[in-house]
N, C-alpha and C positions, 0 to 999 in steps of 0.2 A: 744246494746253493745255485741260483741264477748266475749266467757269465752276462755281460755285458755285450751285447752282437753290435758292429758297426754295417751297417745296409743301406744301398741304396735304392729308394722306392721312386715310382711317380707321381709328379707333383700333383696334387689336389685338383688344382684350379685347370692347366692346360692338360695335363698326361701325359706330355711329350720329352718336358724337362725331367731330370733324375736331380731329386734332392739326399743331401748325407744327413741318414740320420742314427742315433744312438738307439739300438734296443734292447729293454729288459722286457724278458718273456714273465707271465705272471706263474706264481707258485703257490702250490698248497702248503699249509702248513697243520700241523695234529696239536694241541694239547689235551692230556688225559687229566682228567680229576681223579684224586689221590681221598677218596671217603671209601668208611666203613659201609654206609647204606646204600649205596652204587658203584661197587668197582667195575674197571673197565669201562665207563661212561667217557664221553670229554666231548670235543669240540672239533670242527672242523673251518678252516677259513682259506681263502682266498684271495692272494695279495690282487690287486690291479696292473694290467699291463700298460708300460711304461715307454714314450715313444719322445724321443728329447732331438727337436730339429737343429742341424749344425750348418747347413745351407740353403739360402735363397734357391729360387727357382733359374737357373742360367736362362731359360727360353722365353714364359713369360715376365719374365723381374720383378716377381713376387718376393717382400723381405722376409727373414724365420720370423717374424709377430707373425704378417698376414697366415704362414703359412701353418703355426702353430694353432692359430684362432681358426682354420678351417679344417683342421685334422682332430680338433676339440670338439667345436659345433656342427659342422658340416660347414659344403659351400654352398655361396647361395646361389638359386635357379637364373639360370639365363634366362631374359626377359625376352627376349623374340622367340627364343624357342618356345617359350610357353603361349605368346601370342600367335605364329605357325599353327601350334595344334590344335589352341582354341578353334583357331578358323576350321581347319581341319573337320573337327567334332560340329560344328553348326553347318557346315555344309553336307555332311555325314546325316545328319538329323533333318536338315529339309528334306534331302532327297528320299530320306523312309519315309514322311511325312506324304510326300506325294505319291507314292509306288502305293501307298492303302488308302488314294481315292482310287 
């Protein structure tokens, strides 16, 4: 039998703030089949781990929607960071560019 753990994790979005959340750890479960032409045979399964948010973000003031829809999907990528490395990698790429004339 799974207990119910109450934990507090960091938040998704900033990593600074600690949100409270409820946790179920996932568990296996057995069923055997009960025939004559296969005993000992059965099944094996796998419940899903279960993560139920009970608090907003204190730091960045993320609500449990926001913060349940990004612990589901992920979050999404900062936009300047991705434009940083862009440039990053094109400047990265002239300069070999010219070091093999």
């Amino acid at each position: 039998m799974t207990q119910i753990q109450s934990e507090e994790i960091p938040c998704p979005f900033c990593g600074v703030g600690k949100i409270t959340c409820d946790h179920i750890p996932s568990a296996w479960s057995f069923k055997a089949k009960r025939t004559k032409t296969l005993p000992g045979s059965g099944t094996a399964s796998k419940s899903a781990e279960v993560w139920d948010v009970k608090s907003g973000c204190p730091n960045c003031g993320k609500s449990i929607d926001e913060i349940k829809k990004a612990m589901k999907e992920g979050t999404p990528p900062d936009k300047e960071k991705l434009k940083q490395r862009y440039n990053e990698i094109m400047k990265l790429k002239e300069e070999m560019k010219k070091e093999k004339k």
